[in-house]
N, C-alpha and C positions, 0 to 999 in steps of 0.2 A: 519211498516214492515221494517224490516234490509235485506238491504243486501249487500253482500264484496266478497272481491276477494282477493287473496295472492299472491304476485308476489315473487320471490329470487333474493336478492339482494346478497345473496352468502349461504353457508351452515349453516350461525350463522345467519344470518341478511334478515328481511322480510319486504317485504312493504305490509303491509293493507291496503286496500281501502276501504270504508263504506260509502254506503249510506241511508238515512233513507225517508221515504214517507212525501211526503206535509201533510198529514191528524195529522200525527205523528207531526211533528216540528208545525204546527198549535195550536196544542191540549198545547204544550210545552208555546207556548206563549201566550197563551189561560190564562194557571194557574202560569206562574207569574206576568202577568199582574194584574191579582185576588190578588195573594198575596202581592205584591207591594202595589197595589191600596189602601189595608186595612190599612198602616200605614203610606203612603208618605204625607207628607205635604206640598201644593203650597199655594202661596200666595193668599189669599181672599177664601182660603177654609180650611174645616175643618180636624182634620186629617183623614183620612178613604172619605172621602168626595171626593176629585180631581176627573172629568171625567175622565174617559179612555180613551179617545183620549188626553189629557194633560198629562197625565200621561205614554202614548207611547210616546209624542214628546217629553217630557224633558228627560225622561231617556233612550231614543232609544239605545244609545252605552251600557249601562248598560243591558239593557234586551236582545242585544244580544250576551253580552258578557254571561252574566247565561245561558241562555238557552245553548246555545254554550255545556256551560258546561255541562251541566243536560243533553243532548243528545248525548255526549261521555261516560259521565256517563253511560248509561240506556241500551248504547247498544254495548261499547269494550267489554265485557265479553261474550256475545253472539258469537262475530264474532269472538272472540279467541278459543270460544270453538266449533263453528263450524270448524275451520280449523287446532282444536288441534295443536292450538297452545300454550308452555308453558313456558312465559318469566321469565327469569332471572333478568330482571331489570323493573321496571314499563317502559309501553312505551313511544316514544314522538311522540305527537300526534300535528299532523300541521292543526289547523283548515281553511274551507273553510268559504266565508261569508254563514250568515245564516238567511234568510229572510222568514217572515212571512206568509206560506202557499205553501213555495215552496222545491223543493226537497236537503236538506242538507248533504253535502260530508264533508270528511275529510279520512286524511291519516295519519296513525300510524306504526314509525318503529320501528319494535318488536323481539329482540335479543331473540335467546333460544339457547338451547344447541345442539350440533352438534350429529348428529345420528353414536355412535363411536360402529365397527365392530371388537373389536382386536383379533389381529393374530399374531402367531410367537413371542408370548410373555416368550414362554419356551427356556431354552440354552443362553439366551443373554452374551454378554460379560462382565464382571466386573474386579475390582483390586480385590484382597483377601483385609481383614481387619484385617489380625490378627498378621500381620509384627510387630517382637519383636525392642522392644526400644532400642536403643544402649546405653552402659556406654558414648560414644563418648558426648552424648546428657545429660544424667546427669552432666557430668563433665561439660559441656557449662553452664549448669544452676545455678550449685554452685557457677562456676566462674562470673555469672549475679550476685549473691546473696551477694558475696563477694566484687563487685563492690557497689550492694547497701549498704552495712554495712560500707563503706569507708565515711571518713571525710575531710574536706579541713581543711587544716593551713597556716597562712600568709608568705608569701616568705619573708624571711627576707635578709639582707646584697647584696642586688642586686637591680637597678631599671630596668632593661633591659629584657622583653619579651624572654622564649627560648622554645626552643621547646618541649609539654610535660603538660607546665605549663595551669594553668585555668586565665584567663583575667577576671579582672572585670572590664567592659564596658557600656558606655552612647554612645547610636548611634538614631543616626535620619535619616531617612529613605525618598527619593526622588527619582522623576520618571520623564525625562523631565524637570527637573526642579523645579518642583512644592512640595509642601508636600505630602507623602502616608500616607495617612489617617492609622490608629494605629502601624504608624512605627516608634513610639519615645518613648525611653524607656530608664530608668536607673538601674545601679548596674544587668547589663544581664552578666552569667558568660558561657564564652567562652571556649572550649578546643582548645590547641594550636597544631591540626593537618588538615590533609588536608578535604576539606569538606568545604560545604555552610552552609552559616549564618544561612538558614532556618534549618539546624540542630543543630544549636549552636555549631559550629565549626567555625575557622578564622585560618589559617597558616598565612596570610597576616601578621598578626599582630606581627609574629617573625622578634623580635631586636626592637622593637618600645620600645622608652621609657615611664613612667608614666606619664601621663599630656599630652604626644604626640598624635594628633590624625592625622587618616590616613584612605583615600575613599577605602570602600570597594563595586564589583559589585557582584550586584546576579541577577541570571534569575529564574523566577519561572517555574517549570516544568509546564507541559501540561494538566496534570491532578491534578492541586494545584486546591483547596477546593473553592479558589473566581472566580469564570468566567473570572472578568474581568482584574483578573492578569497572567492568564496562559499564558508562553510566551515570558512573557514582562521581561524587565530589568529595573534593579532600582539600584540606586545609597544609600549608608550607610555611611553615616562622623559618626567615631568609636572611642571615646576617650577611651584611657587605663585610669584607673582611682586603679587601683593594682593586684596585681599575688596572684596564692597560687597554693598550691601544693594537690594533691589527697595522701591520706594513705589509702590503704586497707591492712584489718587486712587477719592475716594467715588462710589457713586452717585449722584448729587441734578442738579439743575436746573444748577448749574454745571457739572456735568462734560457735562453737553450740551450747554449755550452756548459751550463750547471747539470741540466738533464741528458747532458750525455752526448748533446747532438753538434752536428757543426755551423749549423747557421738557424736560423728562425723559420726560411721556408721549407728545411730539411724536417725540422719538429711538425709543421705546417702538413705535410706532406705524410709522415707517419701517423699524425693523428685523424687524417681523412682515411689511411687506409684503415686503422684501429676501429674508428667508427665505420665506415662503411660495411666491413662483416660484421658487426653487431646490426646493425641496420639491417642487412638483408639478411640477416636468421629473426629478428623481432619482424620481417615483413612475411617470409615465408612460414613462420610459429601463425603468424594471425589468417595468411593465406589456408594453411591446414587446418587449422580449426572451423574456418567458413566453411570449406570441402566437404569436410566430416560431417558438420552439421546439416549441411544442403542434401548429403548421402545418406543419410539416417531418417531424415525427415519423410525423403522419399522409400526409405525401409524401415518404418519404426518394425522393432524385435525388443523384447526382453530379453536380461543379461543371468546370463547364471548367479547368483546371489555370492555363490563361496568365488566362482571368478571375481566377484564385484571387493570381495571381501582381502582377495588372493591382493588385486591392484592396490588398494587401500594400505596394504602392508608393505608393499613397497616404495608408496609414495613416502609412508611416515619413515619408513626406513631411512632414505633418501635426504629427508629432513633433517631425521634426526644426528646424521653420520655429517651434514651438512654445519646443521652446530658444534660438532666435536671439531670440525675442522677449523674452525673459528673461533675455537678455543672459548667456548662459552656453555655451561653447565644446567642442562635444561632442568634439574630438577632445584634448580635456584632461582630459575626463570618463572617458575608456578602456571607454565604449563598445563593445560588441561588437555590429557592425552585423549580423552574419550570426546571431548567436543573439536579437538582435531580430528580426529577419524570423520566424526559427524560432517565436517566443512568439507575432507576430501571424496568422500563419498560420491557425490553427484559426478565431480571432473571424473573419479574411477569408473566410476557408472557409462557414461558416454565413451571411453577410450575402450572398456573392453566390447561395448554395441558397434563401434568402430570395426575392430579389431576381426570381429566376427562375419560381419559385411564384407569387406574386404576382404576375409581369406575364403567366403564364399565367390565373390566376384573370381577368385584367381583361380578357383576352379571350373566355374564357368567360360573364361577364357582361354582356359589351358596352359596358366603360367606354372613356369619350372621353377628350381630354385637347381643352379648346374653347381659343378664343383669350381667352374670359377669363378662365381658369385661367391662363394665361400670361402674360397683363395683370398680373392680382394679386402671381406669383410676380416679375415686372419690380421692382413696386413695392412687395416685401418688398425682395428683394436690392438695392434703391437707395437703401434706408431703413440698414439693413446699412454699404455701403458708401460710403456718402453720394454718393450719383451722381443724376443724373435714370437717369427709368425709359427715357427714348430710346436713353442712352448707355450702359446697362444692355444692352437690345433689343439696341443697331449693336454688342456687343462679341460676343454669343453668333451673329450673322448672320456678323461676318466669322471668327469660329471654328468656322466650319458645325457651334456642337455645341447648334441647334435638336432635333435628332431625340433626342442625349442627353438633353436636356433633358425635353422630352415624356417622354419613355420612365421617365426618373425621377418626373415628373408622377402619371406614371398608377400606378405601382407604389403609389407617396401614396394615390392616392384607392382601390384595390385594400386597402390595408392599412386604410385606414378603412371601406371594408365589412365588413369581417372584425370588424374592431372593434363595430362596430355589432351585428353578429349574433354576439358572443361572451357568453359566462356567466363574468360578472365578481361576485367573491367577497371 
């Protein structure tokens, strides 16, 4: 016989209690002692053979480590569903000792999801998303573009650093004294204005001659990438080693038939449309974020922690499959994987209190998620990944994560009623 109790350890978080009868845990050690019996070999017996009293005393820790198990087994699912309860993460169960004919306990803390009532989800505040692109902002881009189409050429008839010029530079890099580790490097090309090394800038370095070298100091900002240089100051011996000069070509029709195009207001014209959808995904990314936060504010809830921990892992995922594609080798990078978690924690936090609201709201609405909302999402993500939308379909069936799916689905069309019935400014 089982029986438990539920204590609240908060809105998301349960302690189980469970106890099971001596007749029960008896019967438990009963039949693995049988099944043990049948294949354990001691010494001076046969296998299947050993007594069962030798066979309790050599593997004692062993049988009551199984049993242990077989009786959390046989009976968490009982006490979860007696107290409807419905976890989000398997639980963690803290076993009690477990001895042979007497009453065995244990406690299991069991995350579910917070019973969300939302309210006042209609009228919320937002930005509009529909803010036109300025020429201001195309002209900046061309003038990026035209910066990247630019060449260097060797400064000739001068050996003397001025301001303007690009330095090619050998610097070695110290902190305390000591070596920093991947701070030695040659032929690094410098621009000669104002600005830290960490951005490949040196003004220092105006009037230094070729051959000359000269201490440069840097501080790393507070939020620089390695932990353990935020902060700190370091020292760069920076030999010049030669100059050159930047040429960037003109604006006009030719420098757009280099890139491909036929005239200047053809370039003109595709790079409004190129920024214009980045625009309106950086206005609508910031539109969401206010929503969400305006929605939450009005429903504070607690997040399931292993949810909290579940998002976390994807974000870093995400990241990390992000540098590989960039071809850059995070663990040369010195990375601090555990104080990235730490940074994305809060944004995971907020997205799954999100996430939760929302698929409350859509049930309070009575939103669907049909099959041809599924159709559609098929043949977005096949467009995406260049697949057919079947091969798409047979890859989420045999990952049985149809129901994820949906359930992401609907939270969509939930966020877009809110949207709909918001007060956008």
């Amino acid at each position: 016989m089982v029986q438990s109790r539920v204590e609240d350890l908060s809105p998301v978080v349960k302690r189980l209690s469970v106890e099971l009868a001596p007749e029960q845990v008896k019967r438990e050690f009963e039949s693995a002692v049988t099944q043990l019996s049948r294949t354990v070999r001691l010494k001076g017996y046969r296998a299947g053979h050993a007594p069962r009293r030798l066979v309790e005393r050599h593997f004692a820790d062993d049988l009551k480590r199984d049993v242990a198990q077989k009786l959390v087994h046989l009976s968490i699912n009982e006490a979860l569903n007696e107290h409807k309860l419905d976890p989000v993460a398997p639980p963690r169960v803290e076993n009690g000792e477990v001895l042979n004919g007497e009453v065995f306990k244990y406690v299991a803390t069991v995350e579910v999801r917070p019973v969300v009532d939302p309210k006042e989800y209609e009228g919320l505040a937002a930005p509009r998303s529909d803010a036109a692109l300025s020429a201001a902002e195309v002209d900046e881009r061309l003038e990026e573009m035209r910066t990247e189409q630019s060449v260097f050429t060797e400064v000739e008839g001068r050996d003397v650093v001025e301001a303007g010029d690009y330095a090619t530079v050998d610097y070695v890099g110290t902190m305390d004294g000591a070596p920093l580790r991947g701070a030695s490097r040659e032929g690094v090309l410098l621009e000669m204005v104002p600005g830290s090394l960490l951005e490949n800038k040196a003004e220092a370095l105006v009037g230094a001659r070729i051959g000359e070298t000269r201490e440069l100091g840097v501080t790393f900002p507070n939020d620089y990438a390695v932990e353990d240089l935020r902060g700190k100051e370091a020292s760069f011996m920076a030999t010049v080693k030669g100059m050159k000069r930047r040429k960037t070509p003109e604006l006009d029709d030719a420098f757009a038939k280099d890139l491909g195009m036929e005239s200047l207001a053809s370039l003109r014209t595709q790079v409004e449309k190129d920024l214009g959808e980045r625009h309106k995904e950086k206005l609508e990314s910031a539109q969401r974020e206010a929503l969400l936060n305006a929605l939450l504010a009005k429903n504070p809830i607690e997040a399931p922690p292993a949810l909290v921990e579940r998002n976390v892992d994807a974000m870093l995922r995400g990241m990390l499959e992000g540098f590989e594609r960039r071809g850059l080798d995070v663990s040369q990078l010195g990375v601090n994987l555990d104080r990235l978690r730490d940074d994305l924690r809060e944004r995971a936090q907020t997205e799954v209190k999100a996430y939760l609201v929302l698929d409350a709201i859509g049930d309070k609405e009575k939103i669907e998620v049909t099959d041809e909302d599924l159709e559609k999402q098929f043949a977005k993500m096949a467009g995406e990944m260049n697949q057919t939308p079947d091969k798409v379909k047979l890859a989420f069936k045999r990952a049985d994560a149809l129901a994820s799916l949906k359930s992401r689905l609907k939270q969509d069309k939930a966020y877009q009623f809110i949207l709909a019935k918001a007060s956008l400014s």
